[in-house]
N, C-alpha and C positions, 0 to 999 in steps of 0.2 A: 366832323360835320360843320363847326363852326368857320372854322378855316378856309373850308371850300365856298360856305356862303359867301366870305368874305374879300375870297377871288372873285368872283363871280361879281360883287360891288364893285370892288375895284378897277374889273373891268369895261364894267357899264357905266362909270365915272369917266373913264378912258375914250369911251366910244360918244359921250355926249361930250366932253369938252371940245373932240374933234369939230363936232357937229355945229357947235354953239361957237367956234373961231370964227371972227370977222373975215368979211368977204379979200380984206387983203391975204388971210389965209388960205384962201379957198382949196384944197386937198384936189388933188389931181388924177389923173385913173389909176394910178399906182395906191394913192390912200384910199381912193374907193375901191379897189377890191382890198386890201388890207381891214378895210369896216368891215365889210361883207366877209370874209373871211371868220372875223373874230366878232362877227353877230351869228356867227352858224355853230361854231366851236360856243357860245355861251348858250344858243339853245341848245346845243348837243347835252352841255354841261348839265342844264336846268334838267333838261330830261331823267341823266341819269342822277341828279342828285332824287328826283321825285322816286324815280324805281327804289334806290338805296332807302328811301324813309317808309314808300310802301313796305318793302322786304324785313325794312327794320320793325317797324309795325304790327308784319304777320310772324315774325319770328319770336317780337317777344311775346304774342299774344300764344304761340305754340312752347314757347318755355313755361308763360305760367301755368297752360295747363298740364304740362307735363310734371310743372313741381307738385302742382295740385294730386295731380295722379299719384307720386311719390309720392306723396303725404300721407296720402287714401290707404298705401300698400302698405305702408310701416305702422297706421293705427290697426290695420288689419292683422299683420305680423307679431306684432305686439298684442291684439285681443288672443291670436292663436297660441302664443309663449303662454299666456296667462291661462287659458284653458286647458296647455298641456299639463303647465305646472298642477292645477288643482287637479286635473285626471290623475297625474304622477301620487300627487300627496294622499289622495283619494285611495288612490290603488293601495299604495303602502300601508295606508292605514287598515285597510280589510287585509291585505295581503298576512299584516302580522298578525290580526286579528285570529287568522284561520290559523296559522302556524302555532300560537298559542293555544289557541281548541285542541288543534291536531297534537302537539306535545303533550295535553293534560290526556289523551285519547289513549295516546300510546303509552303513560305511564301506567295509567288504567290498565289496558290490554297488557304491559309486564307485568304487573300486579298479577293477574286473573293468571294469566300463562304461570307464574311460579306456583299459585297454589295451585292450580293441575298439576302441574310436575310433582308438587311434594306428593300431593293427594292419589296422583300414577302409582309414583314410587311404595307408599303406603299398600295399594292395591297391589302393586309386584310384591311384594313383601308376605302379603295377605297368600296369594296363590301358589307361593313358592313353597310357605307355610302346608297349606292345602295341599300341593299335591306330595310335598314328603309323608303326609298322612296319609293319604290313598294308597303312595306306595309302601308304604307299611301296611297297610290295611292287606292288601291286594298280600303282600309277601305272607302274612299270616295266615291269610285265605288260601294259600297255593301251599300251605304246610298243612294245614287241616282238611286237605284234600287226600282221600286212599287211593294210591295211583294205582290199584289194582282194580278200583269203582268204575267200572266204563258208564255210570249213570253220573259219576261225582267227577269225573276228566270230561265228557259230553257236556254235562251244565257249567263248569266254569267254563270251557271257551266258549260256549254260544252265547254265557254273560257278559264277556268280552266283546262278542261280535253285538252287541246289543245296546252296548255302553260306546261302540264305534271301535273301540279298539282292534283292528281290523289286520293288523298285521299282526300281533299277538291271540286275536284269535285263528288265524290262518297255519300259526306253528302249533297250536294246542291242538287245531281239529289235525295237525297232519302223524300231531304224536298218537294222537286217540287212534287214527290208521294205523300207524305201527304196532302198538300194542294191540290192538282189536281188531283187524283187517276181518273176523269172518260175523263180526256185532251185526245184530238186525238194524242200525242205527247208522252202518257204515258208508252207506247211500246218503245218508243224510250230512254226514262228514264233510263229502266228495262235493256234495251241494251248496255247503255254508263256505269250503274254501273257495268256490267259484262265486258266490257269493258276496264276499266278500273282495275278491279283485277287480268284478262290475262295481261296485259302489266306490272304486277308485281310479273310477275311468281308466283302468288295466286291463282291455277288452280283450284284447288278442289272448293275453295271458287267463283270463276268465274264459275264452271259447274253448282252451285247450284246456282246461279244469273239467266241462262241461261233457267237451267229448269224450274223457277217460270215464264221468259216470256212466254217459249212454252206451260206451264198450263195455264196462265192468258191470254193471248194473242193469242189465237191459230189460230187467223186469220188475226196477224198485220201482216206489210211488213216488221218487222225487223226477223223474222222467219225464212227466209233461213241463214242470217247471222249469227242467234245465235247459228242453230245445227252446221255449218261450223266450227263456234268458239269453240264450244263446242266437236266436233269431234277433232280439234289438241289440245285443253285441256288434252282428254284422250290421245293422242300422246304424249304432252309431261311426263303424268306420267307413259307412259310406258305400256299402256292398248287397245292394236292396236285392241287387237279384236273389243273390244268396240268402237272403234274409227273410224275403218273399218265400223261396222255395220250405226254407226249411217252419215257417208258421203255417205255411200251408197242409204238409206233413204232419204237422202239431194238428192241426182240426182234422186230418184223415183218420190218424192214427189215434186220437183222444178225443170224440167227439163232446162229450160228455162232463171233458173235464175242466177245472173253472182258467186253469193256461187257455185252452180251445178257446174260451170264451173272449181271454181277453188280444187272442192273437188276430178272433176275429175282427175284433174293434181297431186294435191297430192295422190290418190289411183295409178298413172300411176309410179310416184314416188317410190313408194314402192312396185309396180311391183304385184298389187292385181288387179285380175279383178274386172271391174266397176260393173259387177253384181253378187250374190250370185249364186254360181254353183248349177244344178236343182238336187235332189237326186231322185236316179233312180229307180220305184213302184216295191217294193220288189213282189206284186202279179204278173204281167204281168211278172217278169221274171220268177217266176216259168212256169205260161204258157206255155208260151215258150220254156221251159224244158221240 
């Protein structure tokens, strides 16, 4: 910038000494345009030296703001390092906090789990105990029994079917059949082992238990109880019609009796009238027509 001023003097030193030559000098039309020339070229100059100091002017007033700006973003960047750091240490610090809780948590909870385990094992130990003695018990009970007794072979298996033992009593009521097929008690047998196969959700196999006392038996007193039993059989596989029909038959045939009663409560249940609806003599209505 200096430089250029200092052409720019130079020149305008140049163009007055001209001026200022005594008249024996006097410059000719040849040096008057050569002034003229180099008075156009120095305001050309002046001009653009003035541009170049505006420009220099608005550019450093746009760099300082621009450092300013910089300045602005790295205190900001710096406030945010320092807020992550303390979130970071923050964090950490509960982070371990919890993990230490949660360790002293979990040694507790192994603690508590191995005394159940012992305390389990003691109880396995306990029952294992327990049922060797039942089945002692039960083996001495089935020697002091007179298999010739159809009252003392009758009451141990129904003790059994009573105690839930259900497939042992299922073989004891089927030996009481063998030995005793023509017992007044023998209905009741036929009854307990069907009896015993409903109560293990063995339906099919308890419908076919059921139908051998109503063939064999067709005039013992366990009769109502077996269609009753044998109607929510086919209930629970899902065979209402069949189920329907045969509780229905159960309140025809047993009005009186306390099955009747409760077969009517299950048809009321299922929202099936008690009797089979009458269908209407296709003759008589033509008739009528």
């Amino acid at each position: 910038m200096r430089k250029v001023s200092m052409a720019v003097a130079i020149l305008g030193i140049g163009i007055w000494g001209l001026v200022a030559t005594p008249s024996a000098f006097l410059p000719g039309k040849r040096e008057i345009q050569a002034i003229e020339k180099l008075t156009q070229e120095v305001t050309v100059l002046q001009r653009d030296i003035r541009d170049l100091q505006e420009m220099m002017s608005r550019n450093s007033g746009e760099l300082t703001a621009l450092v300013n700006q910089t300045n602005d973003t790295i205190a900001l960047t710096n406030q945010a390092i320092q807020d992550v750091r303390r979130i970071v240490r923050d964090t950490h610090t509960r982070v371990a906090g919890a993990l230490g809780s949660l360790n002293s948590r979990l040694l507790a909870q192994e603690t508590t789990l191995n005394t159940l385990n012992n305390r389990l094992a003691e109880i396995t130990d306990q029952l294992r105990a327990v049922n060797e003695e039942l089945a002692a018990l039960k083996e001495r009970s089935l020697m002091s029994i007179d298999p010739t007794d159809p009252i003392q072979v009758f009451g141990a298996a129904y003790g059994d079917f009573l105690r839930g033992n259900y497939q042992l009593a299922i073989d004891q009521f089927r030996q009481f059949l063998l030995k005793f097929p023509h017992s007044e008690r023998a209905d009741d047998a036929q009854y307990w082992i069907g009896e015993s196969l409903f109560r293990q959700g063995l339906y099919e196999d308890a419908i076919a238990e059921f139908d051998h006392l109503l063939e064999t038996y067709p005039q013992g007193d366990r009769v109502p109880a077996a269609k009753l039993k044998k109607g929510l059989a086919l209930l629970a596989l899902q065979k209402a019609d069949q189920a329907v029909e045969e509780l229905r038959q159960l309140i025809e045939g047993f009005p009186d009796s306390p099955a009747a009663l409760a077969a009517k409560q299950k048809l009321e249940e299922l929202g099936v009238p008690l009797e089979k609806p009458k269908k209407l003599n296709r003759r008589r209505r033509r008739r009528r027509q």
